[in-house]
C-alpha positions in Angstrom: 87.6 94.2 114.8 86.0 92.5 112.0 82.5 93.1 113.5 82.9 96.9 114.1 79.9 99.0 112.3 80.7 100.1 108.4 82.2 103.0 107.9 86.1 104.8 107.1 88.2 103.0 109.7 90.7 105.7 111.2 93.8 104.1 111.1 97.7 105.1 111.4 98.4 102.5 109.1 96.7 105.3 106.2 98.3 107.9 107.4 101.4 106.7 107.6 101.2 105.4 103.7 100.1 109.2 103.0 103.6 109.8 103.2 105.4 106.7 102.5 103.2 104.9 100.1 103.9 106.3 96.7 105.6 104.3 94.2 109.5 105.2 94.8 109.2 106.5 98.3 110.5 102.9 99.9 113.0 102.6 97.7 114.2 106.1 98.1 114.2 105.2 102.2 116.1 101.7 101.8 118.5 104.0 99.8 119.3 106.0 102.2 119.1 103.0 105.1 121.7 101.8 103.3 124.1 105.0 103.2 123.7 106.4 99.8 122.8 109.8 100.1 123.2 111.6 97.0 120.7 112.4 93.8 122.4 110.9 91.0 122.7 108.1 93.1 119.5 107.5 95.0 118.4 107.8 91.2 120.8 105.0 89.7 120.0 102.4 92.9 116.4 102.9 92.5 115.9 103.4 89.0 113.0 106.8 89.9 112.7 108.9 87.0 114.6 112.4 88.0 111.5 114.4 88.2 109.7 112.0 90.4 112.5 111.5 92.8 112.6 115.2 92.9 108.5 115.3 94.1 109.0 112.2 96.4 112.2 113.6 98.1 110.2 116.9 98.8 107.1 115.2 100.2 109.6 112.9 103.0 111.3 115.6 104.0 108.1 117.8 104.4 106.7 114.8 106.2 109.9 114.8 108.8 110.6 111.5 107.4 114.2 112.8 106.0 116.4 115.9 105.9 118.2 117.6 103.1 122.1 118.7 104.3 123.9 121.1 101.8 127.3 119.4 101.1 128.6 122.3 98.2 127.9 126.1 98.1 128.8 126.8 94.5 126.2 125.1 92.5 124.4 124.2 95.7 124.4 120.1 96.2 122.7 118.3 99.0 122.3 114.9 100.5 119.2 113.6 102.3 119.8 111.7 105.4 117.3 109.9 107.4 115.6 111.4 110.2 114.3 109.5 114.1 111.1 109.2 112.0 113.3 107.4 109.2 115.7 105.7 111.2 111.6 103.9 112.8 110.4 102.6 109.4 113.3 100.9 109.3 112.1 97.3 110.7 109.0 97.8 108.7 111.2 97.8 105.5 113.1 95.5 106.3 109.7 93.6 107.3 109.0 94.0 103.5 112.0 92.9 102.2 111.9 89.6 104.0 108.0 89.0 102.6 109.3 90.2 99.3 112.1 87.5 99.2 109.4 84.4 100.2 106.2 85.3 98.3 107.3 88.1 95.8 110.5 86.6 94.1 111.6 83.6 92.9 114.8 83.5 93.8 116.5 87.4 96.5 119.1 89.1 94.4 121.0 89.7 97.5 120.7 87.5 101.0 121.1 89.8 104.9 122.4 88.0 108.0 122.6 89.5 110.8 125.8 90.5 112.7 125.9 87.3 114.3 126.4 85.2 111.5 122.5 84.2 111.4 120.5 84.5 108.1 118.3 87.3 108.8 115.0 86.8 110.3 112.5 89.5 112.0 109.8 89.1 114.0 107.2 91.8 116.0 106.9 91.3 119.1 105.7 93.3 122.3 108.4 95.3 124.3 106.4 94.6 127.2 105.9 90.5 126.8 108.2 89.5 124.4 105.0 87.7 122.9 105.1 88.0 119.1 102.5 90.0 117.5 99.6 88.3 115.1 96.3 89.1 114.1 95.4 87.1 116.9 97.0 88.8 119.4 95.7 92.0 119.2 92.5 94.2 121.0 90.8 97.3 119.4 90.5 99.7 121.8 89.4 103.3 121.2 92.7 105.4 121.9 90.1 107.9 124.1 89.9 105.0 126.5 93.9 104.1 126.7 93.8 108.1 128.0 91.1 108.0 130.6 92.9 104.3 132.3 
């Protein structure tokens, strides 16, 4: 990869932080992940100043990434749940979160384990292998050939 000709790489990994790579965004997601669904409260766990949260909510669910669900008629109140497309950034937060507690932070406000007891750990790895995934482990191929084979 590192020897391709110069030039604007196309790449899902810049379109997908179009949508999801403002400042707030993550957070509002990991919100959300973790069952809070309300404004006031996205706002309090996240600490998003009201007007951006209002912009950043707009742009996910515009994006497909969540939806807004009216819970009161009179004033009109929603909550925003994830969507399938939310629900699917979830390992990559959670990626994020690991990496932020070994390099980014002295010592995690909070530790995960898993349901089995485990302290949390994630790794990528292919569905179709099991193999994990590294730098190493990957091919470039142009996506027009992957639809011709």
């Amino acid at each position: 990869m590192a020897d391709s000709p110069l030039g604007v790489r196309p790449c899902s990994m810049a379109a997908a932080l179009e949508i999801v790579g403002e400042r707030w965004s993550l957070l509002v997601l990991r919100e959300l992940a973790y069952g809070v669904h309300r404004f006031g409260k996205i706002v309090g766990y996240t600490g998003a100043p009201r007007d951006i949260l209002t912009d950043r909510l707009r742009k996910l669910e515009a994006a497909g990434v969540i939806e807004r669900r009216q819970y009161c008629e009179h004033p009109p109140r929603y909550e925003y749940h994830l969507t399938q497309a939310g629900h699917e950034l979830f390992p990559a937060m959670m990626s994020l979160l690991l990496w932020g507690d070994k390099w980014a932070l002295d010592s995690p406000a909070v530790a995960f384990e898993h349901e089995c007891g485990k302290p949390l750990s994630a790794d990528v790895a292919c569905r179709y292998c099991a193999g994990q995934i590294t730098p190493h482990s990957l091919r470039l191929e142009p996506s027009d050939a992957r639809q011709e084979g």
